[in-house]
N, C-alpha and C positions, 0 to 999 in steps of 0.2 A: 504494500500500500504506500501512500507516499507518493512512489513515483507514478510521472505521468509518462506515458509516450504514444505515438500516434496510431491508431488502429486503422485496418485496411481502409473502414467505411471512412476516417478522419482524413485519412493521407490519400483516398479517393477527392476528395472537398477540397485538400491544399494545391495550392499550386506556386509550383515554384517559380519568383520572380529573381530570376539574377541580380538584374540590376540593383534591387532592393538589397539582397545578399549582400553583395558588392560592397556597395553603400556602407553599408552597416558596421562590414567587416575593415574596411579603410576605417571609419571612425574610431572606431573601438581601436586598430592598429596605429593610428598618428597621435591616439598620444602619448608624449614623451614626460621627458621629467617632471614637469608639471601637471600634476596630478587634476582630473578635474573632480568637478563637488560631486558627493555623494549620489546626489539625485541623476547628476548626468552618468554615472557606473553603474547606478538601477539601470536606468533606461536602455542605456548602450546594450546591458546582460541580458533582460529579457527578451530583447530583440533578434538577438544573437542564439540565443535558448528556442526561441521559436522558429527561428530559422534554420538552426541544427537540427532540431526534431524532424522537420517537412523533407531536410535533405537524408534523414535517415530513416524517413518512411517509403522512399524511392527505392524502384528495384535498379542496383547498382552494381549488380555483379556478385553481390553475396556468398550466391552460394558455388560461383567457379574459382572466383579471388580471394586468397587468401591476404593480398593486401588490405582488400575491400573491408573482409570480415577484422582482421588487424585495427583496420581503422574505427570499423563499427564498433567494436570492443572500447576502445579510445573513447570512443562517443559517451558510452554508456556508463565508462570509468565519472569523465566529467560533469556526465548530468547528473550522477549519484545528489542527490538530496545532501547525504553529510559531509560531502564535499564543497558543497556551496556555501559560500559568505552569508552570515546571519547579520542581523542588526547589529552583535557585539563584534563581530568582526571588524580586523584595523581598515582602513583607507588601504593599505600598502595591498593587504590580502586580498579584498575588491578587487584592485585595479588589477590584480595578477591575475587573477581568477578570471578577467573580462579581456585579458590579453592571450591566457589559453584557450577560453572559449572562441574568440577570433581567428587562431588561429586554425586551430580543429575547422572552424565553419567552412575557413577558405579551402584547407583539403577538402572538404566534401565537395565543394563549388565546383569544385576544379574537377575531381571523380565525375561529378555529375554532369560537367559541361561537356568531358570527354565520351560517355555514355550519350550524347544526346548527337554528338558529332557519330558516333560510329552507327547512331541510328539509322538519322540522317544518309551518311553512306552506302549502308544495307539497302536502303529505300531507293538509291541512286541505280543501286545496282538492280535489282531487283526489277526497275523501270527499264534501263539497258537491253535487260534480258529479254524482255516481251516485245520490247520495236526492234530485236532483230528476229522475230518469230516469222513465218514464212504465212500466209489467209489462211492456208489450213491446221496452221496452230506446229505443224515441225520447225523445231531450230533449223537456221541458216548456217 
């Protein structure tokens, strides 16, 4: 109990926006020594949290990659509930906490963008194959 994560019906409804990712995951990564207030490391984390979830509700290769599953593993380490920054937790741990979550997001972005490109190619091909079909449906 405790934890949340995304069910088929749930991860059927998200839809993954990159751009938004993206975004997200630049912010949360540019900042530097200067710590920002409290409110803005909520904000950054849950955004980031919702968008790691959606990226690990995708079918991503799970079950052929063992990177993938490696990664998903990662995933699952960080969203751990007792893992995450509480109220009494320092600023320092926050911001560290919202700089691994970033991080994590961006590999799955990037898994995900690659899985979308190799689709995509599949589809290219797969189109290929059919206009060199001969009217009565033999390859040429």
């Amino acid at each position: 109990m405790g934890r949340r994560s995304a069910t088929s019906s749930e991860a059927a409804e998200l839809s993954i926006v990159l751009e938004a990712v993206d975004e997200t995951v630049d912010t949360a990564l540019a900042i530097r020594p200067a710590m920002p207030d409290c409110p803005v490391i909520d904000a950054a984390t849950r955004d980031l949290v919702e968008h790691l979830r959606a990226l690990m509700a995708e079918d991503l290769g799970f079950d052929e990659d063992p990177a993938v599953r490696a990664l998903f593993r990662e995933g699952c380490r960080v969203l751990d509930l007792t893992r995450r920054p509480s109220a009494r937790s320092t600023h320092f741990n926050s911001c560290q906490y919202l700089r691994e979550v970033g991080l994590l997001t961006r590999r799955f972005a990037d898994v995900y963008r690659e899985a979308q490109e190799r689709s995509e190619d599949d589809g290219r091909q797969g189109t290929d194959r059919s206009a060199r079909a001969s009217p009565r449906g033999d390859s040429v």
